[in-house]
matplotlib code that plots the C-alpha trace (Angstrom):
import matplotlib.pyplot as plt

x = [-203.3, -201.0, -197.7, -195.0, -193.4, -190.7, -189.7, -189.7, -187.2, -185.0, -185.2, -184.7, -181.1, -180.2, -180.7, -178.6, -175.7, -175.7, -175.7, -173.2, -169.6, -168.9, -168.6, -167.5, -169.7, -168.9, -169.4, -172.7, -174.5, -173.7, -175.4, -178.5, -178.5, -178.8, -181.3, -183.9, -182.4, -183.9, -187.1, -187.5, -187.0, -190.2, -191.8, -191.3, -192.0, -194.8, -196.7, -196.6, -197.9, -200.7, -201.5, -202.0, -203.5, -206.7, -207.5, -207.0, -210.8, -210.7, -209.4, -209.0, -206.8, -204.7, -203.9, -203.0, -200.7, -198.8, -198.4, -197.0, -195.2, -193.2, -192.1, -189.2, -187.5, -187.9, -186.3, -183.7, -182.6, -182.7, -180.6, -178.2, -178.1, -176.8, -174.6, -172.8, -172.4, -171.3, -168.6, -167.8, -166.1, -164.6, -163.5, -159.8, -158.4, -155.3, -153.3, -153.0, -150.9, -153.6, -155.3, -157.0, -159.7, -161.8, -163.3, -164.8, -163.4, -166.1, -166.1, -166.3, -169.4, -167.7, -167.9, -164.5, -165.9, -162.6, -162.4, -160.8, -160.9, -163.0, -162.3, -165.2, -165.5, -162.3, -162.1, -159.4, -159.5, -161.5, -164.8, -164.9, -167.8, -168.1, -165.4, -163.4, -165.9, -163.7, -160.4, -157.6, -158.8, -157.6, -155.5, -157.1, -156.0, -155.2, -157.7, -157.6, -159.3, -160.6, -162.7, -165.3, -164.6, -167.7, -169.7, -169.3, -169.4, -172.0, -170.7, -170.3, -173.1, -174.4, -177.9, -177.9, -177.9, -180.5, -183.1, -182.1, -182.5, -179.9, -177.9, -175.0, -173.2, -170.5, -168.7, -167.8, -163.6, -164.4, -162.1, -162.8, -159.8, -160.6, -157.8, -156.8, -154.6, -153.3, -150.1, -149.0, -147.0, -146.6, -145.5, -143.9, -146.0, -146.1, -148.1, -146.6, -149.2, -149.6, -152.2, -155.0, -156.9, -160.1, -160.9, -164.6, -166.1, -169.2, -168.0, -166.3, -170.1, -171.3, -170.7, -168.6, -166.1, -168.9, -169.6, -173.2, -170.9, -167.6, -168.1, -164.6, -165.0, -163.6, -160.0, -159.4, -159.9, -157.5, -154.8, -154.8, -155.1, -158.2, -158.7, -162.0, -162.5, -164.7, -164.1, -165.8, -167.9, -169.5, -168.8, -167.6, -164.9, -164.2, -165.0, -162.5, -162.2, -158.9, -157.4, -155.1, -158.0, -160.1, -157.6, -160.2, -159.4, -160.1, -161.7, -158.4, -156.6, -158.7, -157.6, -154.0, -154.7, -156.3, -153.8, -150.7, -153.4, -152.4, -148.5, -148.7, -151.4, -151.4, -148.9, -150.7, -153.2, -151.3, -150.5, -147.2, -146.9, -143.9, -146.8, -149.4, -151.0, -154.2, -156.4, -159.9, -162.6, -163.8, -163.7, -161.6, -159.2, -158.7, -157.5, -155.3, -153.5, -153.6, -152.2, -149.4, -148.9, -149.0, -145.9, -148.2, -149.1, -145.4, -144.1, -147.5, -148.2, -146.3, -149.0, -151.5, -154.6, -156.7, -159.9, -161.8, -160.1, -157.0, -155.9, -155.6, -159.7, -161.6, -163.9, -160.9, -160.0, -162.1, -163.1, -163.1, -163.8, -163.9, -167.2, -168.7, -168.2, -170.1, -172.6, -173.6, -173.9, -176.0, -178.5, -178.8, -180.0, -177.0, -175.7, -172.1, -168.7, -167.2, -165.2, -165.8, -168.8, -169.6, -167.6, -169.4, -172.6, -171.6, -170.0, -173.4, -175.8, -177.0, -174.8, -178.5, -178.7, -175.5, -175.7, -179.0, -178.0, -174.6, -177.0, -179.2, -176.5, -175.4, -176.6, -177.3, -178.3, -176.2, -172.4, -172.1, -173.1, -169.5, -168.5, -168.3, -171.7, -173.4, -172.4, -172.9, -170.0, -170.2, -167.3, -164.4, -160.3, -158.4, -155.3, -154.2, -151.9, -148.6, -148.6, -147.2, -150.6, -151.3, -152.2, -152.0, -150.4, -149.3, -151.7, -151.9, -150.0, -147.1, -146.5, -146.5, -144.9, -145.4, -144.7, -142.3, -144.8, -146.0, -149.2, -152.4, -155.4, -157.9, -161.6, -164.5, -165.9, -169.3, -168.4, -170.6, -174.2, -173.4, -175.1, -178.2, -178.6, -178.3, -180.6, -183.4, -182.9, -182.9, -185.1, -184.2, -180.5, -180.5, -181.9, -179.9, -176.7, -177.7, -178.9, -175.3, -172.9, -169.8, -170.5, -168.8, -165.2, -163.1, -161.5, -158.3, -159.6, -161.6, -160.6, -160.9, -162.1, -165.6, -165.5, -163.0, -164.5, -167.8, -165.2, -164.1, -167.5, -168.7, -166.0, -166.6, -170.1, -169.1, -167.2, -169.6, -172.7, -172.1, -174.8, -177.1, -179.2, -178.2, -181.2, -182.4, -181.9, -178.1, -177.5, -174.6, -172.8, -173.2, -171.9, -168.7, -168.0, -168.2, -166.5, -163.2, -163.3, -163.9, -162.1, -160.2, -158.2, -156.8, -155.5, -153.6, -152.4, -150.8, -149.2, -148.0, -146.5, -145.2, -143.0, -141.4, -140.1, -137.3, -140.2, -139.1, -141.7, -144.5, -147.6, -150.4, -153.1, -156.9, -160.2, -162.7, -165.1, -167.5, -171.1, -172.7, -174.8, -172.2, -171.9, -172.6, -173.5, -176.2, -177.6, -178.2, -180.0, -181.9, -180.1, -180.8, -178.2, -176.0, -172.3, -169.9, -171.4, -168.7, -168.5, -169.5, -166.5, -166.7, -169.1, -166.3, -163.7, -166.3, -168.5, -172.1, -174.7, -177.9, -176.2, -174.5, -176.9, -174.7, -172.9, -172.5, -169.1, -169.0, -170.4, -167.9, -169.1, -167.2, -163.9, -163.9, -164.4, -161.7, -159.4, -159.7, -159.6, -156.0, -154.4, -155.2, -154.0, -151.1, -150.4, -150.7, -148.2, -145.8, -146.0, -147.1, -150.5, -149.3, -146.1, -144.8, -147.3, -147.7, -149.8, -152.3, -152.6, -155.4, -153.9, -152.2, -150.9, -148.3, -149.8, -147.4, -146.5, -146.6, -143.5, -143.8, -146.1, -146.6, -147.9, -149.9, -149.9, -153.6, -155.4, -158.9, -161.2, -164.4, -165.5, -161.8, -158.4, -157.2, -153.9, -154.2, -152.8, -154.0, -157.8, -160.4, -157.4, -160.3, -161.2, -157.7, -156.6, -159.2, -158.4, -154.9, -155.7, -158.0, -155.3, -152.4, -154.8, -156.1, -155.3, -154.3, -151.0, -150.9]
y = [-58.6, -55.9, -55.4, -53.1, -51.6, -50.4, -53.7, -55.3, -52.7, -53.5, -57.0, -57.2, -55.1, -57.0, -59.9, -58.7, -58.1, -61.9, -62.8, -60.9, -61.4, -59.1, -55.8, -55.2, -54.5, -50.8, -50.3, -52.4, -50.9, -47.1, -48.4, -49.5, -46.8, -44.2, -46.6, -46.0, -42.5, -42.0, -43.8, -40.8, -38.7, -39.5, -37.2, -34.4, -35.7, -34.2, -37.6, -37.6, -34.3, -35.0, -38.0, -35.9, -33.4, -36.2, -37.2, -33.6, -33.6, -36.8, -37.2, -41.1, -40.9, -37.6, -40.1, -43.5, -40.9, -39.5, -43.1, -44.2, -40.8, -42.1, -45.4, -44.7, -42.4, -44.8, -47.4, -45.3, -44.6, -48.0, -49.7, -46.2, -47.5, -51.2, -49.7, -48.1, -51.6, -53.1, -50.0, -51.3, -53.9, -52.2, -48.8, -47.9, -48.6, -46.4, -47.1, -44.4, -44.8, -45.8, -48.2, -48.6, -46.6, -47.3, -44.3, -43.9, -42.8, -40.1, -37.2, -33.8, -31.8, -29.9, -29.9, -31.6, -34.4, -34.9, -38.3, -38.0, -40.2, -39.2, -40.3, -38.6, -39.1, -39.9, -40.0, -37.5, -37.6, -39.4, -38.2, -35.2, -36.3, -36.5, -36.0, -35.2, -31.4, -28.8, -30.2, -30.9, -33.0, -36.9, -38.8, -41.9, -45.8, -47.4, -50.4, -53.6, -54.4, -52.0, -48.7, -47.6, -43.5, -43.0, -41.0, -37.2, -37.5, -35.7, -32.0, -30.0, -28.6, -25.8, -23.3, -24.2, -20.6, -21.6, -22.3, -21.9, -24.9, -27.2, -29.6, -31.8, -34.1, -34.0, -37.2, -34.7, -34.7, -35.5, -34.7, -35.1, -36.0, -35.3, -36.2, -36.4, -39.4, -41.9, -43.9, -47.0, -49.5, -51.5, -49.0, -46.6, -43.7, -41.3, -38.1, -35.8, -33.5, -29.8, -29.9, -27.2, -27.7, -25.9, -24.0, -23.2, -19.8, -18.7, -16.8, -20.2, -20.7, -22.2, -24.4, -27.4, -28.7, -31.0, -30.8, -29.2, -25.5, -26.5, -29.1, -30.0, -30.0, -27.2, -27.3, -31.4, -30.7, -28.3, -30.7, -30.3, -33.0, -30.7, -31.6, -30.0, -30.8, -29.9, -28.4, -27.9, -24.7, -22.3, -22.9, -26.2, -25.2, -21.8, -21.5, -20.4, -20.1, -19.0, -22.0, -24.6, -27.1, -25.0, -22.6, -22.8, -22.6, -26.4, -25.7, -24.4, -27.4, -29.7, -27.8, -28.7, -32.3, -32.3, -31.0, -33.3, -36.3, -34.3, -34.3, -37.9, -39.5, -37.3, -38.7, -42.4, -40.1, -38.5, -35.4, -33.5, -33.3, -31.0, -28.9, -27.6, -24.5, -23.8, -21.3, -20.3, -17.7, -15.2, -17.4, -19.9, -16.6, -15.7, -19.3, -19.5, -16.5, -17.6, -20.7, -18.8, -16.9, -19.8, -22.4, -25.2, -25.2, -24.3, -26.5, -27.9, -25.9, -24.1, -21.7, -19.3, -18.0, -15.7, -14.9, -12.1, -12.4, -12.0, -12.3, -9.1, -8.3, -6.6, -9.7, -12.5, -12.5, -12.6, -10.2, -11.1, -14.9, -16.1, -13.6, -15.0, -18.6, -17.3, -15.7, -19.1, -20.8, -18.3, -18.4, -22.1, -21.8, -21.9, -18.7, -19.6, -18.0, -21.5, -22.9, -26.1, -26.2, -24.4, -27.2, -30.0, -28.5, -27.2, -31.3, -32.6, -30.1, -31.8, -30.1, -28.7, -26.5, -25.3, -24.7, -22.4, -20.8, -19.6, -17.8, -16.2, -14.6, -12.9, -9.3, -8.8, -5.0, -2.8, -4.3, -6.3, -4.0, -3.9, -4.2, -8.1, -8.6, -6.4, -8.9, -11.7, -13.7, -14.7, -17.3, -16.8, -17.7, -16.7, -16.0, -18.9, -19.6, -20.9, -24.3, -27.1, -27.6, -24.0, -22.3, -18.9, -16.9, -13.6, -11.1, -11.5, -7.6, -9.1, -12.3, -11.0, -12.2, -15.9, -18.5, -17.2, -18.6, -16.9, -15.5, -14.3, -12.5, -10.1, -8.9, -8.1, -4.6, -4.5, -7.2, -5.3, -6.7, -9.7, -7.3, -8.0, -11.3, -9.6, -7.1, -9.5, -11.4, -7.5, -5.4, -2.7, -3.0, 0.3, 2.5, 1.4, 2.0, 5.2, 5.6, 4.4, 4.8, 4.0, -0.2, 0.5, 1.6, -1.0, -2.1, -0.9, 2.4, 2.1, 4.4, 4.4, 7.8, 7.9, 11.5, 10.5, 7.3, 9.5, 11.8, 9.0, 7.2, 11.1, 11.1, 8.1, 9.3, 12.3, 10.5, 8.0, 9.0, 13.1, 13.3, 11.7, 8.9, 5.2, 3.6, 2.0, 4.8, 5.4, 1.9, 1.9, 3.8, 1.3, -1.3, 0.4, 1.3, -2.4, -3.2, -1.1, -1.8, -5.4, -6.7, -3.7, -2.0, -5.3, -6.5, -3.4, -2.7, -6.6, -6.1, -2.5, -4.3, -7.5, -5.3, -3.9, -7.4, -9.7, -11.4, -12.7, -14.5, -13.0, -11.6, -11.1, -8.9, -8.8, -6.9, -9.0, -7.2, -9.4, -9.5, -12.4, -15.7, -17.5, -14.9, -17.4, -16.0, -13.4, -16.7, -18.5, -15.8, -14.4, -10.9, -8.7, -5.8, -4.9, -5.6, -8.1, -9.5, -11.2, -14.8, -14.4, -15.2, -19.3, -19.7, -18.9, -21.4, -24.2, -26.3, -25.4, -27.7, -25.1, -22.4, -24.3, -24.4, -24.9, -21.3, -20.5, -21.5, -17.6, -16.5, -13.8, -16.1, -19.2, -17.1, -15.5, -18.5, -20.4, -17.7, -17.5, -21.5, -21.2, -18.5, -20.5, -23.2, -21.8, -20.8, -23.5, -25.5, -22.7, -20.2, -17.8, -17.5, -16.6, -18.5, -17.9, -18.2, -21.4, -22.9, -24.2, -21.3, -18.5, -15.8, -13.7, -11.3, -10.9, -11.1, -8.5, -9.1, -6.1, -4.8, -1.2, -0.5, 3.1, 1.6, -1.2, -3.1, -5.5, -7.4, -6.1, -9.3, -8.4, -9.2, -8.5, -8.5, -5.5, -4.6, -1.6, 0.3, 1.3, 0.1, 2.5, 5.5, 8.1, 5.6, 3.9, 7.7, 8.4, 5.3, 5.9, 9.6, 7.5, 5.3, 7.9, 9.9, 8.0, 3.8, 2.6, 1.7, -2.3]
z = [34.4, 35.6, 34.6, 36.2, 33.0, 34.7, 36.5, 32.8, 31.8, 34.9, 34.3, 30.4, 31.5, 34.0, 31.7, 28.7, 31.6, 32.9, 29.0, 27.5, 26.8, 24.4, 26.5, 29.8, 32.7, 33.3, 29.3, 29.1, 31.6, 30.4, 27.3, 29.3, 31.2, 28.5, 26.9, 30.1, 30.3, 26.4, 27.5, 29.9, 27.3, 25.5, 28.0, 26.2, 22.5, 20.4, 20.5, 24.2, 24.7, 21.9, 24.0, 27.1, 25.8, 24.9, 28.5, 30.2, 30.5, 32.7, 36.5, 36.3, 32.7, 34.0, 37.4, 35.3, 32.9, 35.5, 36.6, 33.4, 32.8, 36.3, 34.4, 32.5, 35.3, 38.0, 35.7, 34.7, 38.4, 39.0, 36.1, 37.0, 40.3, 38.9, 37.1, 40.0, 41.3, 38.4, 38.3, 42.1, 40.6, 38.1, 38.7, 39.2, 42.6, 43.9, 47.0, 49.8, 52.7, 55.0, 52.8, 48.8, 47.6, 44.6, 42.5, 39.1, 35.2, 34.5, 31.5, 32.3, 31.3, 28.8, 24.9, 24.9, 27.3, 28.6, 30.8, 34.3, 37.4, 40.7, 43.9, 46.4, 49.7, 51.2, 54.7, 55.9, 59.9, 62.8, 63.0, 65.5, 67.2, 71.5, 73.3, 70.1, 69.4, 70.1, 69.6, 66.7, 64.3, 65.3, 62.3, 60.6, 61.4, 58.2, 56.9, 55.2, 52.0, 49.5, 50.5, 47.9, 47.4, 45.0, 46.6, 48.3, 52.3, 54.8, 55.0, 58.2, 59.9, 59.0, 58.0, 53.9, 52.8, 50.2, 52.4, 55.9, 56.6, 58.8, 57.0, 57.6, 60.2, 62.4, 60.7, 57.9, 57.5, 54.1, 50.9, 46.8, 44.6, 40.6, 38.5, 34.4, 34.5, 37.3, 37.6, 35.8, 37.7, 34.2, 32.2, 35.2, 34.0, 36.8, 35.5, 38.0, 37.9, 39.7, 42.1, 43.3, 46.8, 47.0, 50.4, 50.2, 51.2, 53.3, 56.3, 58.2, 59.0, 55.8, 52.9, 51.9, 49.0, 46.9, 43.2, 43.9, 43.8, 42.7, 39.6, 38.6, 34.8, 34.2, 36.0, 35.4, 32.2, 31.8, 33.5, 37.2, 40.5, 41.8, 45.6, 47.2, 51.1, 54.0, 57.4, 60.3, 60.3, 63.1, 66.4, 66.0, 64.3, 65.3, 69.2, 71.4, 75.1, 74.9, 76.6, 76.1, 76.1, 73.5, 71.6, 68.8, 64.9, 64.7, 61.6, 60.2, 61.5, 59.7, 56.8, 57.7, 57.9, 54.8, 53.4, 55.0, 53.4, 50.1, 50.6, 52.0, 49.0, 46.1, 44.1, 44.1, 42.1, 39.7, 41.6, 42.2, 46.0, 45.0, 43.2, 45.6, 45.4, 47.4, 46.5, 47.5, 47.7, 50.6, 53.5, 52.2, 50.6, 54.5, 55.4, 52.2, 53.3, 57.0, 56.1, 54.3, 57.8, 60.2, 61.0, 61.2, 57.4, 56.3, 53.3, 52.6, 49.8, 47.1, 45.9, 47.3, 45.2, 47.6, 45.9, 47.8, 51.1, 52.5, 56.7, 57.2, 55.8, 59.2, 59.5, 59.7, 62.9, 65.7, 68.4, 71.8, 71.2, 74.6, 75.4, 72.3, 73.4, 77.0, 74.7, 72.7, 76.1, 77.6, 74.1, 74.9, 78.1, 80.1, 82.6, 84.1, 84.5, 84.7, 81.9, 82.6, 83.3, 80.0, 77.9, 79.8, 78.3, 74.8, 73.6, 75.5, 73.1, 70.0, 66.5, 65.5, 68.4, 68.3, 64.3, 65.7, 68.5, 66.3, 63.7, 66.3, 67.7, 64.3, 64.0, 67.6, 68.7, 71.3, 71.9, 69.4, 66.7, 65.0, 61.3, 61.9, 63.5, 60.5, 58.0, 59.7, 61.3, 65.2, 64.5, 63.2, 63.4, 66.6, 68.2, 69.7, 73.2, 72.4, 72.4, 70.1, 68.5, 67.8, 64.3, 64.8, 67.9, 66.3, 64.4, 60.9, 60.5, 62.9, 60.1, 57.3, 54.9, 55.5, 53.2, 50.1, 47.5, 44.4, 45.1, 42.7, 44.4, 43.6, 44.1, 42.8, 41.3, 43.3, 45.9, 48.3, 46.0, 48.7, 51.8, 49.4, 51.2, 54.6, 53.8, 52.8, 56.1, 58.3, 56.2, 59.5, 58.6, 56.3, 59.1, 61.5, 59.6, 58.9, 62.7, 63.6, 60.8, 63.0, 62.5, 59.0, 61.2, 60.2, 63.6, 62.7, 62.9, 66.0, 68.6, 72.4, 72.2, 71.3, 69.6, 66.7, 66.2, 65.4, 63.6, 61.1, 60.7, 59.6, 57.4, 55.6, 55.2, 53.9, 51.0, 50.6, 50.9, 51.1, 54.1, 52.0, 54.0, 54.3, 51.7, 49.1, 46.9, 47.8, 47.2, 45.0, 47.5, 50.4, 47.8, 47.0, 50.5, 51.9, 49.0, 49.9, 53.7, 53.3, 50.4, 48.2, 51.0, 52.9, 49.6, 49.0, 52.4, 52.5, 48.6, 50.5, 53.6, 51.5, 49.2, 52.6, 54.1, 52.1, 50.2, 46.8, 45.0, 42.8, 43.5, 40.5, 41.2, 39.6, 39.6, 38.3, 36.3, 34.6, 35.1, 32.8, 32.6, 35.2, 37.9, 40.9, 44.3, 42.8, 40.1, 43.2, 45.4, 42.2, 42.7, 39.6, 40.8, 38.2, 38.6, 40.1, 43.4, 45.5, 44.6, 40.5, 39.6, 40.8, 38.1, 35.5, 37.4, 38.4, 36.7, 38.6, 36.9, 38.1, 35.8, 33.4, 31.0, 27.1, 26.2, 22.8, 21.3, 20.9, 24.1, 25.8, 28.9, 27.7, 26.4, 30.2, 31.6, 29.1, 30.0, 33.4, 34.0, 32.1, 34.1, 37.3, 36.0, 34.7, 38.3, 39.5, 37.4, 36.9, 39.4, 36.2, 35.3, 31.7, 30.6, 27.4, 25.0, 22.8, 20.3, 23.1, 24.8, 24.5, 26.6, 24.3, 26.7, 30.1, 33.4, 34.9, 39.0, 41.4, 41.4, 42.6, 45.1, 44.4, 41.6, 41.5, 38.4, 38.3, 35.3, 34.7, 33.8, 32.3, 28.3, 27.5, 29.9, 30.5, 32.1, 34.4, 37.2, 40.9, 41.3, 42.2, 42.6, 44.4, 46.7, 47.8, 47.9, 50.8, 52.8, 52.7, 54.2, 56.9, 58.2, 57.5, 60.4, 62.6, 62.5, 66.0, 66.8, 66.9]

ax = plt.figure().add_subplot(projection="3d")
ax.plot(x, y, z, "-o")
ax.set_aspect("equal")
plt.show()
């Protein structure tokens, strides 16, 4: 007689859940769980692997092993998934304005194992689906009756950068709420706590909020209300026609609903709503500091950490929006003039096509061969018409400075190693930098006269490169220079142009250094480059379970990343990322702000922390020449 092994297993648990009374649901079935979790374990043991080894020779015995080798994982995914809906009924429930949400107590990945509660998948806006593409996002009608929020929601189309693949769904208005502690009406504990929303990165074309990148072990556990969200990406979130009916930026405006769901339902979690700082990285950097620039965001946040990425970076803002729009209609098959008649076919188009179309028009030869279009970004934030929906209607330069909220941001040493993953996509890209140098003119130094546009793009090749040819062997040079124009010089020119308006709160400067185990972006893409590739530093604030493998108690890896976690945090809840040092602290020095701007003061992260002054002086000194000469008038 046969018998399905793993159907016994599931069975026998089920069985000792209907029978017993002496431990609650959620408690039992963790036990059972890790009971078929260790059955999978035997795998791996010696006496399984000397029990292979004995029917190698024979087809039949390798087939029935594999089969019984299945057993105990299937059964462990299976009393997991009980579990779940045994926790259904048990997990803690918190009430939003719009309606109750049931989540899940959880302990963070961390040697301390610190528990916190999880909330995932919370519905933030109307799905912006049909005649809703292309427009603000819509708010939510509240519900009756209680809405599970245990799992992460479908993110935003988008080509997975992993594998180019398309991924996502336009019902994607999703947020994540990780917190250490929750109110209790009984007692009238209200923790209170400061609260950090996540912006994801990826060049407003890819990416989302979930745990797969941004694992919130790390900053719950260090006391914070983390919030991670998505937001429409590509064109159907950053496609402009220029018109009242499509201003574009939607993407952005998601952001601000997401973040009036925080104001409105953080506290029933924990959270501070008086407490908000948002921070985030590349992408996500830009929108922090947009959002600190635009009067639709105002009073949302108290807080601004702008990781690689501020407004005023070359590739922010986009260029000529309304031809690009044009541009995605004509790649789909479509030739018209006509507004209308373009919308009509762009909401009818299936998300796939659009998410396709957008990347084949990144990189494109003659016109469009700009600084932008070399790295990769055909859709990006806008100007906007004035309107009483509108983000953004003045540039960046003419806002500044925004919000009056302390502000850290920094970069990273070798952010250029990131044009690795272009150049592995356009193996011709090298040659045709070096054939036309002048895509590297940052458009603030574009000129209409062709001959000193040639004369600065010489000039930067000159410093660079000194005539030496664009390629593989000059490397390093290509990486500092996109490094400077894309990242280094538009942080200093907005601490420059801050310290010259009536702005009074802090701003904290870094240069991350640090090139270890955790560097993110160049883990993920298998770049062996040395240095600090633009987005390493994420694996040092975020718990990423493909590189998380256990560090070393003594690891410089851990202390960086130990460190680090606490001076965002510290940010975050203070407005300092080092307050005065007490017995739970680590950081045993003073974070100083920029306070003169002939001068800027920055913390160097790498094994140790460093406090320095002016970043890459040679370099900064030639840029300032550059734009001293020759930037446009604006």
């Amino acid at each position: 007689m046969r018998v399905c092994w793993w159907k016994v297993v599931v069975l026998c648990a089920w069985t000792l859940v209907l029978r017993s009374d002496a431990l609650p649901p959620a408690t039992l079935g963790d036990v059972v769980a890790n009971a078929a979790t260790s059955l999978n374990s035997m795998k791996v043991t010696g006496a399984w692997r000397r029990l292979s080894s004995t029917v190698s020779e024979n087809v039949g015995l390798k087939h029935a092993l594999r089969r019984l080798q299945a057993v105990p994982a299937r059964a462990a995914r299976l009393v997991h998934a009980l579990v779940d809906r045994m926790r259904v009924g048990g997990g803690p429930i918190v009430n939003t304005q719009l309606g109750a949400l049931r989540g899940r107590k959880l302990a963070t990945r961390t040697a301390a194992q610190t528990s916190y509660y999880s909330f995932r998948g919370i519905r933030y806006a109307q799905p912006p689906r049909g005649s809703l593409r292309f427009r603000a996002p819509v708010p939510l009608e509240p519900w009756t009756g209680v809405r599970d929020a245990l799992e992460e929601g479908a993110v935003c189309p988008h080509r997975f950068m992993l594998f180019d693949t398309y991924k996502g769904d336009e019902d994607c208005l999703f947020l994540n709420v990780y917190t250490p502690a929750l109110p209790d009406k009984l007692t009238s504990y209200n923790p209170k706590l400061a609260v950090m929303v996540w912006i994801h990165g990826g060049a407003f074309a890819v990416g989302s909020g979930n745990s797969f990148l941004y694992g919130p072990d790390h900053l719950v556990g260090a006391g914070v209300v983390l919030v991670t969200l998505n937001y429409r990406l590509g064109a159907l979130g950053f496609l402009s026609l220029e018109t009242e009916e499509v201003p574009g930026n939607m993407g952005l405006k998601d952001q601000v609903m997401a973040l009036k769901w925080v104001r409105d339902n953080i506290e029933s979690f924990g959270g501070d709503p008086s407490r908000v700082t948002i921070f985030g990285e590349s992408a996500g950097a830009a929108s922090v500091h947009l959002h600190m620039l635009s009067n639709a965001s105002q009073g949302l946040f108290h807080g601004a950490i702008a990781q690689s990425g501020l407004a005023l970076s070359p590739w922010a803002l986009a260029q000529s929006p309304r031809e690009r729009a044009f541009e995605l209609g004509r790649e789909l098959g479509i030739d018209t003039n006509n507004t209308a008649e373009l919308m009509g076919y762009l909401r009818a188009t299936p998300s796939e096509l659009l998410v396709k179309a957008g990347a084949r028009l990144t990189g494109a030869p003659g016109k469009n061969s700009d600084l932008q279009s070399t790295v990769a970004l055909p859709f990006l934030p806008t100007l906007e018409p004035e309107g009483p929906d509108a983000f953004l209607t003045r540039a960046p330069r003419d806002s500044l400075p925004g919000a009056d909220v302390p502000l850290l941001t920094g970069y990273n040493a070798q952010e250029g190693i990131i044009l690795f993953r272009r150049l592995q996509r356009d193996l011709k890209l090298l040659s045709e930098l070096d054939k036309e140098f002048k895509r590297v003119v940052p458009p603030a130094l574009l000129s209409h006269n062709e001959t000193v546009t040639q004369k600065i793009a010489e000039a930067i090749r000159a410093f660079y490169f000194q005539h030496r040819p664009v390629d593989t062997r000059n490397i390093d040079s290509l990486i500092d220079l996109f490094t400077d124009v894309m990242f280094l010089r538009p942080i200093l020119e907005t601490v420059r142009l801050q310290a010259k308006t009536n702005r009074t709160s802090h701003t904290y400067v870094y240069r991350f250094d640090f090139d270890g185990a955790l560097g993110l972006f160049k883990r993920m893409l298998g770049i062996t480059h040395p240095g600090a590739c633009h987005g390493d530093e994420m694996g040092y604030l975020f718990y990423f379970s493909r590189l998380n493998y256990r560090l070393d108690d003594d690891s410089t890896e851990l202390a960086v990343s130990q460190r680090m976690v606490q001076l965002w945090t510290n940010f975050a809840k203070t407005g300092n990322p080092t307050p005065p040092v007490d017995y739970e602290s680590i950081v045993d020095f003073k974070w100083l702000p920029v306070n003169d701007t002939t001068s800027i003061d920055y913390l160097n992260i790498n094994g140790n922390f460093t406090l320095l002054k002016d970043p890459e002086p040679k370099r900064v000194k030639f840029w300032d020449w550059l734009y001293e000469n020759y930037a446009q008038e604006r």
